[in-house]
PATOR-715731 format. One record per residue (C-alpha): residue in three letters; x, y, z. Coordinates in steps of 0.001 Angstrom, whole numbers, plus 500000, padded with zeros to 6 digits. Example, Ala and Ser with C-alpha at 12.3 -4.5 7.8 and 13.67 -1.06 7.14 Angstrom:
2
{residu ala | X 512300 | Y 495500 | Z 507800}
{residu ser | X 513670 | Y 498940 | Z 507140}
//
This chain:
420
{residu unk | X 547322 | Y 198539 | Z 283494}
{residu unk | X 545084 | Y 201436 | Z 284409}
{residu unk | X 542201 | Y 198723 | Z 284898}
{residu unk | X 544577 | Y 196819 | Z 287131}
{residu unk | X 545401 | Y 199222 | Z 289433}
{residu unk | X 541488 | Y 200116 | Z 289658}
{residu unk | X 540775 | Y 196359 | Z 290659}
{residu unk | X 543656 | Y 197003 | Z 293390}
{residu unk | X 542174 | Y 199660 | Z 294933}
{residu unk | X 538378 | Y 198511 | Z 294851}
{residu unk | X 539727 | Y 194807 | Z 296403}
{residu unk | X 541746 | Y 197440 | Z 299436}
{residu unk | X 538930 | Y 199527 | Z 299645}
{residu unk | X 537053 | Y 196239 | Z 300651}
{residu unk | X 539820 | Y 195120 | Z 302735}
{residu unk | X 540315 | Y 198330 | Z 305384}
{residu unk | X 542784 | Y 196811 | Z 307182}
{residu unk | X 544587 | Y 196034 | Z 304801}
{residu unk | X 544848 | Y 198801 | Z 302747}
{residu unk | X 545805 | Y 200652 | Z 306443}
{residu unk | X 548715 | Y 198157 | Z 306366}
{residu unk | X 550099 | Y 198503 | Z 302839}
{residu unk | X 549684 | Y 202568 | Z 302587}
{residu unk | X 551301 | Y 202680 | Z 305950}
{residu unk | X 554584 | Y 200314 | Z 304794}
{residu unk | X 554685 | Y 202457 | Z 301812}
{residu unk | X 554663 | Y 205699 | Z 303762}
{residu unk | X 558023 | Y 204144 | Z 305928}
{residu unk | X 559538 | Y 202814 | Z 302810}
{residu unk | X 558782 | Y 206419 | Z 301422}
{residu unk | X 560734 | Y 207618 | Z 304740}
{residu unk | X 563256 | Y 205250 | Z 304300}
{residu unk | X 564113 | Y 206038 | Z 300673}
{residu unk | X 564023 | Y 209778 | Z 301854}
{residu unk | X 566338 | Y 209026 | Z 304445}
{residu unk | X 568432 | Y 206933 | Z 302012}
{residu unk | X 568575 | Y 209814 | Z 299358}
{residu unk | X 569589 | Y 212632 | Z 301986}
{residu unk | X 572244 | Y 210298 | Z 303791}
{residu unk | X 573684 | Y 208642 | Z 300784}
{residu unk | X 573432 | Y 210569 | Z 298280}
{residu unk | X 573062 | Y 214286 | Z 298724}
{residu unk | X 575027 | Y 214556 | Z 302502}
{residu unk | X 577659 | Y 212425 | Z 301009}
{residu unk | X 578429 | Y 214471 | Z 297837}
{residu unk | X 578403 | Y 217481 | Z 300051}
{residu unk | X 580992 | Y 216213 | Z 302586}
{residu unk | X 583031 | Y 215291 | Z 299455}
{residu unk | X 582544 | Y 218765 | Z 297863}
{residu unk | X 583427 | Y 219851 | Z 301101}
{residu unk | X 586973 | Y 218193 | Z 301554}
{residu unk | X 587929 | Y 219824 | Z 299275}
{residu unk | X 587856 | Y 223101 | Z 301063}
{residu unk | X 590010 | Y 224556 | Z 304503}
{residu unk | X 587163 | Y 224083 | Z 306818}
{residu unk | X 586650 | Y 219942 | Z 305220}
{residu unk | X 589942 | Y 219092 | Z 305910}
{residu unk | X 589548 | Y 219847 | Z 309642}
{residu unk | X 588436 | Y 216548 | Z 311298}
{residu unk | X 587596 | Y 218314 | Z 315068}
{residu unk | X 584696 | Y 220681 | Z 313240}
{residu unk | X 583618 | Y 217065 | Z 310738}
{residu unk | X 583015 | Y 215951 | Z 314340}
{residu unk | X 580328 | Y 217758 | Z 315223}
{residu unk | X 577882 | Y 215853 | Z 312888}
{residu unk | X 575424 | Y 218795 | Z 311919}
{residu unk | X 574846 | Y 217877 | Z 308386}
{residu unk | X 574160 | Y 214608 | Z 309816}
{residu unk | X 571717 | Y 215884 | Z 312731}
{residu unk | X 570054 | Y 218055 | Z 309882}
{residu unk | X 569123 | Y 215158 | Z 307548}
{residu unk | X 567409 | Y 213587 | Z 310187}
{residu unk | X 564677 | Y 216115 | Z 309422}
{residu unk | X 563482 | Y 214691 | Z 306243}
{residu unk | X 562242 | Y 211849 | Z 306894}
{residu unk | X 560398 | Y 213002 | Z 310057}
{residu unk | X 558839 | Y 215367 | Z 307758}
{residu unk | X 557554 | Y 212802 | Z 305673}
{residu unk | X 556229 | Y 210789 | Z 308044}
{residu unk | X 554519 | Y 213589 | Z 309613}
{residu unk | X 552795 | Y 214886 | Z 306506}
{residu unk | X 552425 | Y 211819 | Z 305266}
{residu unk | X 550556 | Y 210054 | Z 307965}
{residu unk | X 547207 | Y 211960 | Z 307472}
{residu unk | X 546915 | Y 210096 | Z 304086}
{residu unk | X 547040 | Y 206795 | Z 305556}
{residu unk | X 543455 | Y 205586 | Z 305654}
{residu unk | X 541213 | Y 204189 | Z 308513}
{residu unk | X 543622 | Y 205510 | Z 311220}
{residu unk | X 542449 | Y 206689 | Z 314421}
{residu unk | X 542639 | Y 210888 | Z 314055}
{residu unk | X 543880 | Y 210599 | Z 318034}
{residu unk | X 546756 | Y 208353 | Z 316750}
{residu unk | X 547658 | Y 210501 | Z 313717}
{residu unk | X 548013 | Y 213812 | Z 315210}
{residu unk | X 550145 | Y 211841 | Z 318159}
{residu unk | X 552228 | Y 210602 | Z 315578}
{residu unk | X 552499 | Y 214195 | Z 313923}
{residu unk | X 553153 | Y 215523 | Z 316898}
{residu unk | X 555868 | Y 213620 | Z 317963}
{residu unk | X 557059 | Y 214274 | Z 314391}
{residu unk | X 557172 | Y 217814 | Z 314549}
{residu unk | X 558922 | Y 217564 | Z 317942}
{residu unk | X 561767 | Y 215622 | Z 316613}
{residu unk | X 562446 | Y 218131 | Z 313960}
{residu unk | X 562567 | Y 221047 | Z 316922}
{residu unk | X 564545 | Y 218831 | Z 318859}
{residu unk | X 567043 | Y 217888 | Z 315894}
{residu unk | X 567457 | Y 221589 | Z 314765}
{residu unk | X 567829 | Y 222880 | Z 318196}
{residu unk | X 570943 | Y 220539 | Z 318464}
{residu unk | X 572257 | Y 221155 | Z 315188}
{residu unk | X 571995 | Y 224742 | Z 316311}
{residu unk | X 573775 | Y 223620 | Z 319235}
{residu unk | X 576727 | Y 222203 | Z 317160}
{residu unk | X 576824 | Y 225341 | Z 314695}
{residu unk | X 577984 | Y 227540 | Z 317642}
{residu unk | X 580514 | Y 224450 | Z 319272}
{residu unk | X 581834 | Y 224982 | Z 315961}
{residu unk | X 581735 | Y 228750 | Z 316499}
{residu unk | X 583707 | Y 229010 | Z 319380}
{residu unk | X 586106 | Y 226097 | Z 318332}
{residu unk | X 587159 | Y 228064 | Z 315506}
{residu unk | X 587642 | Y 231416 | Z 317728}
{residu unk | X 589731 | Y 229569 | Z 320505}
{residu unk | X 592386 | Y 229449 | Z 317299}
{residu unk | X 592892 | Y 233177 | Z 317244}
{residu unk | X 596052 | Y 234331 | Z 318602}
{residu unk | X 594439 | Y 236414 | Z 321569}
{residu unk | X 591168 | Y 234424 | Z 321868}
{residu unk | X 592385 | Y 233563 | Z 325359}
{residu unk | X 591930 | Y 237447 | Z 326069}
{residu unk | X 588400 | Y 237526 | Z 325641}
{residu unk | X 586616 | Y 234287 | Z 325930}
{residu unk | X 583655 | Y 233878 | Z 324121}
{residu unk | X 582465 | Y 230398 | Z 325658}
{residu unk | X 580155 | Y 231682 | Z 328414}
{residu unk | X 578153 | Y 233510 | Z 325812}
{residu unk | X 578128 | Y 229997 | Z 323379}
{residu unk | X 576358 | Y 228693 | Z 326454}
{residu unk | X 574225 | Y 231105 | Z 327614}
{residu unk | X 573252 | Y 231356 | Z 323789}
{residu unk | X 572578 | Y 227545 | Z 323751}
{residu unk | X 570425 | Y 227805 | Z 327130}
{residu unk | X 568748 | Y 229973 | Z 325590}
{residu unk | X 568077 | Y 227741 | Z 322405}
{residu unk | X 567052 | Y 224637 | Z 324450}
{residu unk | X 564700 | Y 226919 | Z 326392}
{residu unk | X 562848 | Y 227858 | Z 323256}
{residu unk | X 563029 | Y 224859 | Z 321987}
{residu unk | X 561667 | Y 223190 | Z 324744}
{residu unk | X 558654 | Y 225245 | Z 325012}
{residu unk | X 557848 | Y 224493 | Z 320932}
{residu unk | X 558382 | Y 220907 | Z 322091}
{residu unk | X 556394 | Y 221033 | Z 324774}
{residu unk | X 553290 | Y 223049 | Z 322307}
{residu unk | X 553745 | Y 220461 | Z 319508}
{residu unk | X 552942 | Y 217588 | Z 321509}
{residu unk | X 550331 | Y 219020 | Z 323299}
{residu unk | X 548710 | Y 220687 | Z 320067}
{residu unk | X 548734 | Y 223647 | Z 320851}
{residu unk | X 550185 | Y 227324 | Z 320280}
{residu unk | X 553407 | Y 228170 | Z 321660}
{residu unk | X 551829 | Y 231853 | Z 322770}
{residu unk | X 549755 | Y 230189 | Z 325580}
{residu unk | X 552816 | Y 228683 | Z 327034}
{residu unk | X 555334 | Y 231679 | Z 326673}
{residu unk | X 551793 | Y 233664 | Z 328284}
{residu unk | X 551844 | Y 231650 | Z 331401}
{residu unk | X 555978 | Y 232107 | Z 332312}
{residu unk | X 555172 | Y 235424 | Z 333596}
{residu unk | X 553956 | Y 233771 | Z 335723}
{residu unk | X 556554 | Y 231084 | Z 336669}
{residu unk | X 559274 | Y 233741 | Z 336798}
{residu unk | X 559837 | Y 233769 | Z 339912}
{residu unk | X 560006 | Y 229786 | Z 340143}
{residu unk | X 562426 | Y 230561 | Z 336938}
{residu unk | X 564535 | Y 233126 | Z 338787}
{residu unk | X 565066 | Y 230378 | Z 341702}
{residu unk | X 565945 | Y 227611 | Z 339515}
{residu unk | X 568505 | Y 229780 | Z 337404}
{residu unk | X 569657 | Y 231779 | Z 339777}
{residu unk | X 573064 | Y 229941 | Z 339724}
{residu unk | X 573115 | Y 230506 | Z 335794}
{residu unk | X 572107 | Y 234311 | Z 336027}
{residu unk | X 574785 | Y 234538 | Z 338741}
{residu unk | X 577480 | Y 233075 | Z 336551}
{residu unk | X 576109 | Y 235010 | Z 333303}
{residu unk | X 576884 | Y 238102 | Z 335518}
{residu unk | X 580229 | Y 237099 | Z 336523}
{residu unk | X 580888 | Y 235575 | Z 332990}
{residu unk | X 580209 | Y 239242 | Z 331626}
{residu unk | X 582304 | Y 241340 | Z 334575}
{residu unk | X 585039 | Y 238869 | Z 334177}
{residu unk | X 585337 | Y 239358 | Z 330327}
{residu unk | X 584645 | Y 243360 | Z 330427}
{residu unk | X 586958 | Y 243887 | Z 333176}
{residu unk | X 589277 | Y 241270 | Z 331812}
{residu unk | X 589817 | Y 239762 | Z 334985}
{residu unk | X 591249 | Y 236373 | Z 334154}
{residu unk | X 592121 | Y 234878 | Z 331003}
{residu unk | X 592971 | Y 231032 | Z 329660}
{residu unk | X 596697 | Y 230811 | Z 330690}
{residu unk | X 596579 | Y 232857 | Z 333753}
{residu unk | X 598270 | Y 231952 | Z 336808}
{residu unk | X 595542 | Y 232171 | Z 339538}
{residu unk | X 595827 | Y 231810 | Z 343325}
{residu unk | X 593187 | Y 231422 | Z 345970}
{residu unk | X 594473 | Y 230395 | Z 348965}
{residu unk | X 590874 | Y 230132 | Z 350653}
{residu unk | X 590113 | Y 226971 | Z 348288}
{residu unk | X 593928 | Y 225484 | Z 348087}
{residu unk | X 593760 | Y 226779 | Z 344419}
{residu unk | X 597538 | Y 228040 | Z 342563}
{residu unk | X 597853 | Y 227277 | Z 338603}
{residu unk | X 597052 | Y 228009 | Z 335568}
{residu unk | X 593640 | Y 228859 | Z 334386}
{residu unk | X 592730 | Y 226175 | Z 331624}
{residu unk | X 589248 | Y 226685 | Z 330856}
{residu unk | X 586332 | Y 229628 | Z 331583}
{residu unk | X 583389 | Y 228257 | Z 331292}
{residu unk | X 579850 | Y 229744 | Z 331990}
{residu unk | X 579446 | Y 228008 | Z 335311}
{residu unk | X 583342 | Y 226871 | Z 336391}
{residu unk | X 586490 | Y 227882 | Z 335791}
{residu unk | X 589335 | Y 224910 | Z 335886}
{residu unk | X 592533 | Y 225576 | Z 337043}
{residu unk | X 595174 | Y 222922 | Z 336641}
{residu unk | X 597198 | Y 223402 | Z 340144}
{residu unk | X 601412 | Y 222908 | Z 340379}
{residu unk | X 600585 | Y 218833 | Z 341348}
{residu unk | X 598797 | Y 218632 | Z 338668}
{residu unk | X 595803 | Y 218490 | Z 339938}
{residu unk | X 592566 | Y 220363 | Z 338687}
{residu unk | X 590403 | Y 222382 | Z 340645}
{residu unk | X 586854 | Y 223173 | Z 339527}
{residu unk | X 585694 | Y 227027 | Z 340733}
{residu unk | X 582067 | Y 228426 | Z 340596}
{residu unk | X 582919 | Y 231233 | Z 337907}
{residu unk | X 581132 | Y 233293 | Z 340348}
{residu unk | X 583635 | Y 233083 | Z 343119}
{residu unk | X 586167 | Y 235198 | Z 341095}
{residu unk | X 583963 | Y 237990 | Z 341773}
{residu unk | X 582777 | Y 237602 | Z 345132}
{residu unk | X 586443 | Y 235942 | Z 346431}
{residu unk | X 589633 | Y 237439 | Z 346324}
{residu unk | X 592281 | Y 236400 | Z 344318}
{residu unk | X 595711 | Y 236448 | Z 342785}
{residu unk | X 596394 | Y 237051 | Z 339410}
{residu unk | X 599797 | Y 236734 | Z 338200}
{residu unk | X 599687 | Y 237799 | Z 334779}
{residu unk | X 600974 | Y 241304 | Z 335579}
{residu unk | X 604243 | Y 239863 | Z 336959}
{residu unk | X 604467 | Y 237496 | Z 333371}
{residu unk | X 604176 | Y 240272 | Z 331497}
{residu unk | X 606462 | Y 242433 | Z 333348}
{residu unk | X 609599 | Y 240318 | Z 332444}
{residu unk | X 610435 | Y 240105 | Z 335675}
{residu unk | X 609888 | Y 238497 | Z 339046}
{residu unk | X 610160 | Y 239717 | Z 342573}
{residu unk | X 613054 | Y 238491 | Z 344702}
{residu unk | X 611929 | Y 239085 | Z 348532}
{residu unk | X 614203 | Y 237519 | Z 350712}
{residu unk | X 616473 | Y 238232 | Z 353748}
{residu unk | X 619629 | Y 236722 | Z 355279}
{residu unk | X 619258 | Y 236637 | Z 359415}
{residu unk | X 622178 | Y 238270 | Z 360701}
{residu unk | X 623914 | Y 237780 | Z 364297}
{residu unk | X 623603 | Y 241436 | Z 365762}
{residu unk | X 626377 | Y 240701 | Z 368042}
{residu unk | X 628895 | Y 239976 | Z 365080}
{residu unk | X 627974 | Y 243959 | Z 363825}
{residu unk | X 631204 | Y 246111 | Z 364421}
{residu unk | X 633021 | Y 249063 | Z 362990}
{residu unk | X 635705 | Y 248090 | Z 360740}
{residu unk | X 639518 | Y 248080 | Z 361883}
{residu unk | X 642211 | Y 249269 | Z 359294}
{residu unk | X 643854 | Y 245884 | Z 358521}
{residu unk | X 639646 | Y 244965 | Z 358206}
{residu unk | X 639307 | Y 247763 | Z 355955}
{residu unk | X 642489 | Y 246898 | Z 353626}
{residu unk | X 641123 | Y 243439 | Z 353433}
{residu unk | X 637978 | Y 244273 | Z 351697}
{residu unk | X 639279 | Y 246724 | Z 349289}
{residu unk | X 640630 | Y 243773 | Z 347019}
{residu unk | X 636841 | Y 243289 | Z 346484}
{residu unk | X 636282 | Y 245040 | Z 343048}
{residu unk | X 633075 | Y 245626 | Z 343425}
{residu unk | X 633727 | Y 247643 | Z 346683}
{residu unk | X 636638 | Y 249840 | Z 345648}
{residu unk | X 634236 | Y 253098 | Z 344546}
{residu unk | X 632516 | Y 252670 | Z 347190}
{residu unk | X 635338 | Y 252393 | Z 350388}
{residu unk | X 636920 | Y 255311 | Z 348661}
{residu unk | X 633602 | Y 257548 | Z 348282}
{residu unk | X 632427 | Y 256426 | Z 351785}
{residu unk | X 636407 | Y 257361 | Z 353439}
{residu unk | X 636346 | Y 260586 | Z 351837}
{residu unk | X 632220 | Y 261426 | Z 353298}
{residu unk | X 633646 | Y 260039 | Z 356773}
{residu unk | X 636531 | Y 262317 | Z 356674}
{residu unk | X 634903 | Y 265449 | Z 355515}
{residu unk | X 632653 | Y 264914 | Z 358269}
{residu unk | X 635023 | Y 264364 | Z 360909}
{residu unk | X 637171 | Y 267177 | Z 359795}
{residu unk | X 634234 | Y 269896 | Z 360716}
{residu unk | X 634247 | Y 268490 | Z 364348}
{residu unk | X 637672 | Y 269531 | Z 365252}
{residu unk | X 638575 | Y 269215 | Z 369036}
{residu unk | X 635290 | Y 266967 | Z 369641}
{residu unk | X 636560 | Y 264371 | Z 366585}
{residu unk | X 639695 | Y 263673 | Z 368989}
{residu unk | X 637417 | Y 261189 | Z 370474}
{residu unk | X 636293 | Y 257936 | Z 368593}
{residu unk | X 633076 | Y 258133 | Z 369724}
{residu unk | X 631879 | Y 261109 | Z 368105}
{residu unk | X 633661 | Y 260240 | Z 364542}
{residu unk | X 632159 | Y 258150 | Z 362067}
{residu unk | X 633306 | Y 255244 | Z 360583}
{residu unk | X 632777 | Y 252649 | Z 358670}
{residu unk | X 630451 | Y 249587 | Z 359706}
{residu unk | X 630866 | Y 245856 | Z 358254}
{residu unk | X 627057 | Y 246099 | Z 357627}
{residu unk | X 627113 | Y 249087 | Z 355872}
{residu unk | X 629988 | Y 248016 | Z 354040}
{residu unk | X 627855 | Y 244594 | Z 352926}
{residu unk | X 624476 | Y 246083 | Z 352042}
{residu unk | X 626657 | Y 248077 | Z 349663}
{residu unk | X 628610 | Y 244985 | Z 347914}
{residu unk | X 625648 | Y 243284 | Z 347823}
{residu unk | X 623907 | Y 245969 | Z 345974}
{residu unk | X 626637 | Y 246078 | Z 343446}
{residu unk | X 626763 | Y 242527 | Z 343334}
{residu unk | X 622965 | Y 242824 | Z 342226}
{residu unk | X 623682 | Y 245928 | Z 339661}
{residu unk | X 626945 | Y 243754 | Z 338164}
{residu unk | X 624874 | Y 240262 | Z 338162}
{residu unk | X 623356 | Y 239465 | Z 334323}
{residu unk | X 620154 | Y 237776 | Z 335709}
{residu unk | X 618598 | Y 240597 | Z 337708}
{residu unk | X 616491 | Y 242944 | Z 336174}
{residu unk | X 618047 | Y 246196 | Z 335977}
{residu unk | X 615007 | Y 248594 | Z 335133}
{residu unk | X 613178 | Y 247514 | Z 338304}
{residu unk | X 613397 | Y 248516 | Z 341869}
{residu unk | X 616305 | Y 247297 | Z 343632}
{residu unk | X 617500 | Y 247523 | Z 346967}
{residu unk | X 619324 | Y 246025 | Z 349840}
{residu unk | X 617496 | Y 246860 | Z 353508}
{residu unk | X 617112 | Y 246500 | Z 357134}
{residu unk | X 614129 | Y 245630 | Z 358662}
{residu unk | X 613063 | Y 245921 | Z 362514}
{residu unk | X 615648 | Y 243512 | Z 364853}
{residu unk | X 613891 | Y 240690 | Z 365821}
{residu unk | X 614805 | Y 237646 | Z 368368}
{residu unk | X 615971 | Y 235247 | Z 365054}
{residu unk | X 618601 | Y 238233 | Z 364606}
{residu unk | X 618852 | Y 241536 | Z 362453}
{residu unk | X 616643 | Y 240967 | Z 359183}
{residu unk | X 618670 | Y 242067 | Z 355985}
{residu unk | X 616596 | Y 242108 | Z 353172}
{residu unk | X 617082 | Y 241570 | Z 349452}
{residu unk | X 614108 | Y 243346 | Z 347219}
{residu unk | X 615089 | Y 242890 | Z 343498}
{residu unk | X 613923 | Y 241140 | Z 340219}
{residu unk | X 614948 | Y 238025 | Z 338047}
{residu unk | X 615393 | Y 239155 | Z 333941}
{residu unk | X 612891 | Y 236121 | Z 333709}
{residu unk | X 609697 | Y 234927 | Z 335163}
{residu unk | X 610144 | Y 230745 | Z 334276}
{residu unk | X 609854 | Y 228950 | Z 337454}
{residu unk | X 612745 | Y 227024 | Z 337541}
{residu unk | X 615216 | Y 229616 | Z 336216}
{residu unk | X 613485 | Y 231984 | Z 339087}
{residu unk | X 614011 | Y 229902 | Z 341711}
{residu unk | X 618042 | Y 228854 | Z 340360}
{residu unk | X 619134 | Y 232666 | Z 340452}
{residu unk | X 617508 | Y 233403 | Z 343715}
{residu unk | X 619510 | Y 230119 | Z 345196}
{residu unk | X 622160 | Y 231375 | Z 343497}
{residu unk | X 622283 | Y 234518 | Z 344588}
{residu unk | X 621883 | Y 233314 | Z 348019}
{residu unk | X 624664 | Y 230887 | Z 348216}
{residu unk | X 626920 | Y 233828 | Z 347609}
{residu unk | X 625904 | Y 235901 | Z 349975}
{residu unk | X 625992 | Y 233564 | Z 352633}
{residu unk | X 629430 | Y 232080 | Z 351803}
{residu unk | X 630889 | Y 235560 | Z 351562}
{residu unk | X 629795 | Y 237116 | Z 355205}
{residu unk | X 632440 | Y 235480 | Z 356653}
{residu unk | X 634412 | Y 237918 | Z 354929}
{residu unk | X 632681 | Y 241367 | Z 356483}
{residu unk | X 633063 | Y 239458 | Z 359937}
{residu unk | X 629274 | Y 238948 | Z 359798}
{residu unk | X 627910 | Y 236022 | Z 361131}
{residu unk | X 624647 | Y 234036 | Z 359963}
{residu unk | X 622114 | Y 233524 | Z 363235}
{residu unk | X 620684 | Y 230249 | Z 363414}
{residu unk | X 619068 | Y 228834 | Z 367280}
{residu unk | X 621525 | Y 226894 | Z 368479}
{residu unk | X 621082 | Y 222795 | Z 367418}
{residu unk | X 622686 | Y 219721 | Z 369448}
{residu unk | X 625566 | Y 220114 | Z 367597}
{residu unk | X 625967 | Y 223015 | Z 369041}
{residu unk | X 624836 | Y 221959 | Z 372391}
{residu unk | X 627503 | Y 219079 | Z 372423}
{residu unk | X 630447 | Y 221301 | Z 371101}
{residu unk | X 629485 | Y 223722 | Z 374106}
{residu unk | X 629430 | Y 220827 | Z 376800}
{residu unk | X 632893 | Y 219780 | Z 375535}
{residu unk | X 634228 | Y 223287 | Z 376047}
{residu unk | X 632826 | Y 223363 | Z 379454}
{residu unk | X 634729 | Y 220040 | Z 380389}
{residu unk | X 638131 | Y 220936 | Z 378296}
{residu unk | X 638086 | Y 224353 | Z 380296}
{residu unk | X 637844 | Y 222502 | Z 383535}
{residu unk | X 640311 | Y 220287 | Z 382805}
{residu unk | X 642768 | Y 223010 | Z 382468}
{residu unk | X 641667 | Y 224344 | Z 385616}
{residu unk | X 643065 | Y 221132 | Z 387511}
//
C-alpha cells in the first residue's frame, strides 16, 4: 500500500498539471465536506438543541440566519489555508485567492454581527415601555459603525496589506468623511436629543402642519421617523426635522385623561335682553337653574336695596340678563354631565363681539381622549345647547341664506298687499 501511494506521487510529480488538478479538487471536496459537516451536522443539532429552549421556539429571531451566515466561515477558511499547499500555482493567484478568502470571512462576520444586534433590538421592542426609549438609532449607528470597520479590513485583505496604513490615511479624508455623513451625524444628534429629552416616542400622536403630517408615530429610525397619518397614509420625516421644526405632540393630552373642548355658539346680540317676570318664572322649572335664580335674586336685591331713592329708576337697578342666566345653566349643565372631566378647568365665556355675532365660548374637557367618543360628547353637548336657546330668548346668528332672502321678499309683498 505504502509502495502504491509512493508510485502515485512520483507518476504526479511527473505530471505537474496534473497533480495541480487533483490536489486542487481535493482541497474543494475538503471544503465541501467542511461545509457539509458544519451545515448538516453540527448547525443542525444545534438548532434542534435549540428548540428546545424560549428563544428556539421564536420563528422572527430563527429568521435572522446567523448560525447560518457563521458557518459560511469554515469552508472559506479552508480554502484559504489550504490553497498554499496546492502545488505549481501561480503565488499571484494564491494570495488573490486567499485574499478574497479572508475577505469573505470579514464580510460574513460583519453581517452576522449585523443580525446579532437585529436580534438585539427585536427582543427590546417586546418590553412593556421599549416605546419610551428607543434603542434602534443606536442598533444602526452601531452597525455603521461595523460595516465601516469592516470595510476597511476588506479593503486591507485584498490589497495585502495592514489595516494601520488605511485607518492612517482617514485623517486625512475626514473632512471628505464629514461631508458624506453629515446627514448621518445630523440624525445621530437628533437620534440622541430626541431619546434624552424624550421628545417623541412609538405611539405618539405627532402633528406638523408645515409637511401635512398628523398621526401616530410608528417607527424612529436613525435617519426617518414614519408616521402613519388619519387617511392612512404614511409620511416619511428626516429624524432631524423634529429638532429643527416645530411640532405637536399629543401625548400629554393622552395621558391626561382628558381632552380639550374649545368651542363657541354665535349668538344674535340683538336677541340679548333683561329678563321679564313671567321670563323669569319660566326658567325656574329648569333644575339645574333653581340655586342659581335664587342666589342671583337675592345679590340683585341686596344691591338695589343700598341705592334707595336712585333704585326707583330701572335703569340704575340690576337685573337679571338671559345671557347671564345661560352661561350659568350651561355651566351646570357641564358640572351635572357624566362625560366631562370634572378635575379640569371649566368654564363658560364671552369673547370680543364680532360681525358673525357675540362669541360664547365653551372651554371644558371630555373624561376620555378616544377620537370618536371625543368628538360624540362634544356634538352632543352641542345639540343641546343649541336646541335649548330658544328657551333664554337667545337666538343663534347665522348670515342670512336664500331661504331667508325669499321668506323676506314674501313679507315685503304680503305687507303691501294689506296696504291696498
Amino acid at each position: 500500500m505504502q509502495e502504491q501511494l509512493e508510485s502515485w506521487q512520483e507518476w504526479l510529480s511527473q505530471h505537474a498539471d496534473i497533480d495541480t488538478m487533483v490536489k486542487l479538487a481535493l482541497l474543494l471536496v475538503a471544503a465541501w465536506i467542511a461545509n457539509f459537516v458544519v451545515k448538516k451536522i453540527l448547525m443542525r443539532g444545534a438548532m434542534t438543541a435549540l428548540s428546545y429552549t424560549p428563544a428556539g421556539k421564536d420563528r422572527q429571531l430563527f429568521e435572522r440566519n446567523i448560525i447560518a451566515r457563521l458557518a459560511n466561515v469554515v469552508p472559506a477558511l479552508v480554502i484559504s489555508y489550504g490553497i498554499s499547499s496546492v502545488p505549481n500555482l501561480p503565488e499571484e493567484l494564491t494570495i488573490v485567492v486567499s485574499n478574497v478568502c479572508n475577505a469573505f470571512v470579514v464580510l460574513t462576520i460583519a453581517r452576522a454581527i449585523s443580525g446579532v444586534l437585529t436580534v438585539v433590538n427585536t427582543v427590546y421592542e417586546r418590553q412593556p415601555d421599549a416605546h419610551e426609549k428607543p434603542i434602534k438609532g443606536y442598533i444602526q449607528v452601531v452597525k455603521i459603525a461595523i460595516y465601516a470597520v469592516a470595510a476597511i479590513l476588506i479593503v486591507a485583505a485584498l490589497i495585502d496589506r495592514s489595516p494601520v496604513i488605511l485607518l492612517s490615511g482617514l485623517g486625512a479624508m475626514a473632512a471628505v468623511l464629514m461631508l458624506v455623513f453629515q446627514d448621518t451625524l445630523l440624525s445621530l444628534v437628533a437620534s440622541v436629543q430626541i431619546t434624552s429629552n424624550d421628545i417623541i416616542r412609538v405611539g405618539d400622536w405627532v402633528e406638523m402642519p408645515n409637511l401635512n403630517v398628523d398621526g401616530d408615530v410608528k417607527d424612529i429610525a436613525l435617519h426617518t421617523v414614519k408616521v402613519q397619518n388619519w387617511d392612512k397614509t404614511i409620511s416619511t420625516i428626516p429624524t432631524k426635522r423634529f429638532i429643527s421644526d416645530p411640532f405637536k405632540n399629543w401625548r400629554g393630552m393622552q395621558e391626561s385623561g382628558g381632552r380639550r373642548i374649545k368651542r363657541s355658539l354665535m349668538l344674535d346680540q340683538n336677541s340679548v335682553h333683561f329678563l321679564s317676570k313671567d321670563e323669569e318664572e319660566k326658567l325656574h322649572r329648569f333644575r339645574l337653574l333653581k340655586d342659581y335664580l335664587k342666589n342671583k335674586q337675592q345679590e340683585i336685591d341686596d344691591w338695589n336695596q343700598q341705592l334707595k331713592e336712585e333704585g326707583k329708576e330701572p335703569v340704575n337697578t340690576r337685573r337679571i340678563s338671559n345671557i347671564g342666566t345661560f352661561r350659568a345653566y350651561v355651566l351646570q349643565y357641564l358640572k351635572n354631565h357624566q362625560h366631562i372631566h370634572q378635575e379640569m378647568t371649566m368654564m363658560v365665556r364671552q369673547l370680543n363681539p364680532t360681525a358673525d355675532g357675540l362669541p360664547l365660548e365653551v372651554y371644558c374637557f371630555t373624561a376620555t381622549t378616544e377620537w370618536v367618543a371625543y368628538e360624540g360628547i362634544q356634538s352632543d353637548i352641542f345639540d343641546h345647547l343649541i336646541s335649548i336657546l330658544p328657551e333664554f330668548g337667545l337666538r343663534v346668528f347665522q348670515h342670512p341664506s336664500g331661504v331667508d332672502m325669499r321668506e323676506m321678499v314674501t313679507e315685503i309683498k304680503q305687507n303691501r298687499h294689506n296696504d291696498t
